[in-house]
PLY file of the C-alpha trace (Angstrom):
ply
format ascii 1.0
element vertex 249
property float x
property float y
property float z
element edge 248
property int vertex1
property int vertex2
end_header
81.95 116.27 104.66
80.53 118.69 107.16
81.87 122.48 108.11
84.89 124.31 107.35
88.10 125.58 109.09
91.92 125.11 109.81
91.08 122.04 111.61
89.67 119.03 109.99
89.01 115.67 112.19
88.69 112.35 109.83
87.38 109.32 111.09
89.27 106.12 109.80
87.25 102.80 109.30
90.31 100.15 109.61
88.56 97.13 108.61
87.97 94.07 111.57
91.11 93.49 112.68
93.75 92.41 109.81
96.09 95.21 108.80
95.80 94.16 105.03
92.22 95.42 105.14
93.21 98.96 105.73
92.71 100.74 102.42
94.90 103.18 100.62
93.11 106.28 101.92
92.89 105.21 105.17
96.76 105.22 105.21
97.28 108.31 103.77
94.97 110.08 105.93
96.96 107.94 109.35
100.27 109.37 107.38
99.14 113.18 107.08
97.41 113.26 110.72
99.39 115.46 112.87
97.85 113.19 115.69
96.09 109.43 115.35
93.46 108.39 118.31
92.43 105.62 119.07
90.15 103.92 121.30
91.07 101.50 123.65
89.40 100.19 127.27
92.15 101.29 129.29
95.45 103.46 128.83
97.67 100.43 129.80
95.59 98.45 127.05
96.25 98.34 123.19
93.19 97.70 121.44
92.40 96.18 117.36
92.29 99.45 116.17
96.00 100.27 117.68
97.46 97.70 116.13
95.78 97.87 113.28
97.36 100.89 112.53
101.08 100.23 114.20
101.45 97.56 112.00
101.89 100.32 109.28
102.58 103.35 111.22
104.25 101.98 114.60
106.42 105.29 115.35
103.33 107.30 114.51
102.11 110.04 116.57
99.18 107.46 118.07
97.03 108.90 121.22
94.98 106.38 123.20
91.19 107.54 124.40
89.47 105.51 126.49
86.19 104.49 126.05
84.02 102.41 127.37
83.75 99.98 124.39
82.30 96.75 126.51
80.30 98.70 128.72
76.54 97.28 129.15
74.01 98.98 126.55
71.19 98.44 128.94
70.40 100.99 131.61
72.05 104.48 132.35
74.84 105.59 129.87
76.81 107.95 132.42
80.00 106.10 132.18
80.25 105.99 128.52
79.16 109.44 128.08
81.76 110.89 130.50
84.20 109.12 128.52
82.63 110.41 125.39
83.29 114.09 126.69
87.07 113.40 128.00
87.62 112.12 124.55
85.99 114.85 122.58
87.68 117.44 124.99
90.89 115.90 124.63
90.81 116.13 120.56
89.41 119.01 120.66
92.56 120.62 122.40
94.61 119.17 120.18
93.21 121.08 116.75
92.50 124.02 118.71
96.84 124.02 119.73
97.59 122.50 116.18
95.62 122.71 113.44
95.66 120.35 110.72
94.18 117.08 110.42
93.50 114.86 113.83
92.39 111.38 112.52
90.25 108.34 114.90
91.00 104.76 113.81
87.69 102.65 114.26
87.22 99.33 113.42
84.95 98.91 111.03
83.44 101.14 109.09
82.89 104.90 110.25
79.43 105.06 109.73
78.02 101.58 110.50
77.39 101.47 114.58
80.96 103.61 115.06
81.99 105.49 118.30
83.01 108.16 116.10
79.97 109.52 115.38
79.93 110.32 118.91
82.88 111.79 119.16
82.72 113.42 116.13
79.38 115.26 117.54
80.54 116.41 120.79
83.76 117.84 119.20
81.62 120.02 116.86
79.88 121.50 119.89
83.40 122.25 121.31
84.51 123.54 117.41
82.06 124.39 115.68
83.73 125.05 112.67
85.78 122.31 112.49
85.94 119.97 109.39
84.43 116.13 109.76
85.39 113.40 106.93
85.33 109.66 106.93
87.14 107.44 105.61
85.42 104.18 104.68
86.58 100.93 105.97
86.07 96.76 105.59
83.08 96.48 107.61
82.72 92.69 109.85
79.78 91.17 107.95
81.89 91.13 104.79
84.94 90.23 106.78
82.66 87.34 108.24
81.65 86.52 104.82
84.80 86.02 103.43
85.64 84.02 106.06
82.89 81.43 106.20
83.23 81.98 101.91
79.43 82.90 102.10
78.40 84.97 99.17
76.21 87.45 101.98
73.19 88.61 99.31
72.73 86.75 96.03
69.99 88.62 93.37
67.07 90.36 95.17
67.84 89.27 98.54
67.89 92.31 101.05
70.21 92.64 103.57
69.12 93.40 107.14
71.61 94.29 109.95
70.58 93.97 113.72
72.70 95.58 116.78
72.41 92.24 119.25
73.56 93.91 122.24
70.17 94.30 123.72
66.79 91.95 123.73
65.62 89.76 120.38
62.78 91.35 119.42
64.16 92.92 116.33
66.51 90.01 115.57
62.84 87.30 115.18
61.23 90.04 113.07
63.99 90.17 110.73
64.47 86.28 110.67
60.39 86.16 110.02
61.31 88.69 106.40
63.09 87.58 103.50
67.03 87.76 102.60
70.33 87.68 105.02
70.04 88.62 108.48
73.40 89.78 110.17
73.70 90.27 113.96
76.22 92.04 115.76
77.83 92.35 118.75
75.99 89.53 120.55
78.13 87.48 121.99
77.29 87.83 125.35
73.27 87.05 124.55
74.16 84.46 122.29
72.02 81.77 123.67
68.95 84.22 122.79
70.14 84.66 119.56
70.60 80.40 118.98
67.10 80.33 120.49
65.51 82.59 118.17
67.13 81.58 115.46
66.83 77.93 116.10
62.81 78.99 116.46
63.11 80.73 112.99
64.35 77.34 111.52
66.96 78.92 110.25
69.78 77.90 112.63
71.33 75.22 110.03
72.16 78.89 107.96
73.77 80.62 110.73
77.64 80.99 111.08
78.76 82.52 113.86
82.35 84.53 114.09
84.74 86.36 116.26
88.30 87.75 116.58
88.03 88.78 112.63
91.38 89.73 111.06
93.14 88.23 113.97
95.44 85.07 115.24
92.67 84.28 117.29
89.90 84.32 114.41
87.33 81.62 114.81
84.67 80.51 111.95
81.85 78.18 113.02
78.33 77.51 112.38
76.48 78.51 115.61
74.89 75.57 116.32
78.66 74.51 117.45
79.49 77.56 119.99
79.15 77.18 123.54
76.40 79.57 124.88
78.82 81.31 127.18
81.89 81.11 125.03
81.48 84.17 122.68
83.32 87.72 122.96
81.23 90.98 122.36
82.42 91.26 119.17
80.60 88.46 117.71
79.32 88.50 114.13
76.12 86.10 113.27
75.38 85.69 109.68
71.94 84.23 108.78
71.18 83.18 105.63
68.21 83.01 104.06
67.00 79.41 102.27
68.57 79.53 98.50
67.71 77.43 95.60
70.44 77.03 92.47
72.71 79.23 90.57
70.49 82.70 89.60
67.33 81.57 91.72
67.39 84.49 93.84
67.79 86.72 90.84
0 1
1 2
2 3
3 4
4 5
5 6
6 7
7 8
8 9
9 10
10 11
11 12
12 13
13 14
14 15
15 16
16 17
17 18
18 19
19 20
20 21
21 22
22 23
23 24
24 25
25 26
26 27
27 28
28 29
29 30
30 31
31 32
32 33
33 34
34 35
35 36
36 37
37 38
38 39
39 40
40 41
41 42
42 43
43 44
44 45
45 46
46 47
47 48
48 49
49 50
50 51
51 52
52 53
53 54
54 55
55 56
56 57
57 58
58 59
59 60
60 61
61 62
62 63
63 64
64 65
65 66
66 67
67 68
68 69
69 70
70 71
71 72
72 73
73 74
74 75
75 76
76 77
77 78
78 79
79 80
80 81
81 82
82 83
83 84
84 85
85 86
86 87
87 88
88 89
89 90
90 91
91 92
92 93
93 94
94 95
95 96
96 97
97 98
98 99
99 100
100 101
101 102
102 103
103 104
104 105
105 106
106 107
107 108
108 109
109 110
110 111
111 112
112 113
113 114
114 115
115 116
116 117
117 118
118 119
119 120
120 121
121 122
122 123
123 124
124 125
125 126
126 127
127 128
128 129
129 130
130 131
131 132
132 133
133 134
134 135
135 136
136 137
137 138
138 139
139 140
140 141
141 142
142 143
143 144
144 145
145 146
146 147
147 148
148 149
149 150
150 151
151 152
152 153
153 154
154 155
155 156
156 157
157 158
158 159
159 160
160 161
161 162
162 163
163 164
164 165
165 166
166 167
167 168
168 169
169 170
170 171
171 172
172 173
173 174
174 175
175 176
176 177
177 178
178 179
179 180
180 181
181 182
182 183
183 184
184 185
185 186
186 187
187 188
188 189
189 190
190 191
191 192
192 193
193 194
194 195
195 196
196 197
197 198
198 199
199 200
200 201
201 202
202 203
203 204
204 205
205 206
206 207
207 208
208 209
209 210
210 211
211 212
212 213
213 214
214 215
215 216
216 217
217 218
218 219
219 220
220 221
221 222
222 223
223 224
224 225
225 226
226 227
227 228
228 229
229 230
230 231
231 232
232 233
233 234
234 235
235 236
236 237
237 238
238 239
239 240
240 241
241 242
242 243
243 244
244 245
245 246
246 247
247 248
């Protein structure tokens, strides 16, 4: 928890996608927020997070702020953070007029690769004394994991997480380590990721998953998706060779 004042901004990890994910404090915070944001790609556009929480909350007091969530990661950023700053601005306006707690819904968990610590930032320049809490939520390599009924680290195994948006490097030095490699948000280089993979020897291990928590949730291993057939939000879960019960102890 960071600062102090009147205002306090919470950021709400709702889990992947399936309203039965979203815990107990999550809810109350959504219940007590004189104002719920959420992100979305366009006004006209609900996103997970929406109905995530409408499926609780659905005459809430629910504010959509766009971001630009699919944006590419590669090159200059001034799109996404313009809409950083309108989104910031626009929050902060509202604890500045109100008060009280202002709460962001993000898929996810809060502080694993979350557009609210962005948000959360900028608003602290525009209030500095404002109040920041999270909220933790279901985060998509356990939702993945309980999908595919993968235990996702057995014993000593570590656990390594890779952000798959940009090149491979960092995904074939983690597949050349020990333990469960997990890579997100690749779905649109997910031919590299098969490649390297399949070059780590490893691609027999990998699941791949998408649409989490949703009617549209699909649970395959990846050597059975199309190359171009994968949405952003793709979750990859490699795992490492295992021998019987209590090996990797």
């Amino acid at each position: 928890m960071i600062g102090g004042s009147g205002a306090r901004l919470v950021g709400v990890g709702v889990g992947p996608g399936d309203p039965e994910l979203l815990t107990i404090a999550g809810l109350r915070e959504f219940r007590e927020a004189s104002r719920i944001f959420v992100p979305v790609l366009a006004p006209d556009e609900p996103g997970r997070a929406e109905a995530v929480v409408r499926a609780h909350l659905d005459d809430g007091p629910i504010e959509r702020l766009v971001f630009a969530l699919n944006h590419s990661v590669t090159g200059a950023q001034h799109r996404r953070q313009r809409h950083w700053d309108e989104a910031a601005l626009r929050v902060a306006e509202h604890l500045r007029a109100h008060g009280g707690s202002a709460a962001f819904a993000t898929l996810g968990d809060p502080a694993v690769y979350s557009t609210f610590g962005y948000l959360a930032a900028t608003v602290r320049e525009l209030l500095p004394d404002v109040e920041v809490a999270t909220v933790p939520g279901i985060t998509a390599m356990q939702a993945a994991a309980r999908a595919a009924g993968l235990p996702l680290v057995e014993g000593a195994e570590p656990l390594t997480v890779i952000p798959a948006a940009r090149q491979t490097p960092a995904l074939r030095d983690a597949l050349r380590g020990p333990g469960t490699v997990v890579a997100y948000k690749g779905g649109r280089r997910l031919a590299e990721l098969r490649a390297a993979i399949e070059e780590a020897g490893a691609l027999e291990r990998a699941v791949h998953t998408e649409h989490l928590g949703t009617a549209d949730q699909l649970v395959r291993p990846l050597s059975e998706v199309d190359d171009d057939g994968a949405p952003y939000l793709s979750t990859v879960i490699v795992l490492p060779p295992r021998g019987g019960r209590g090996e990797q102890l």
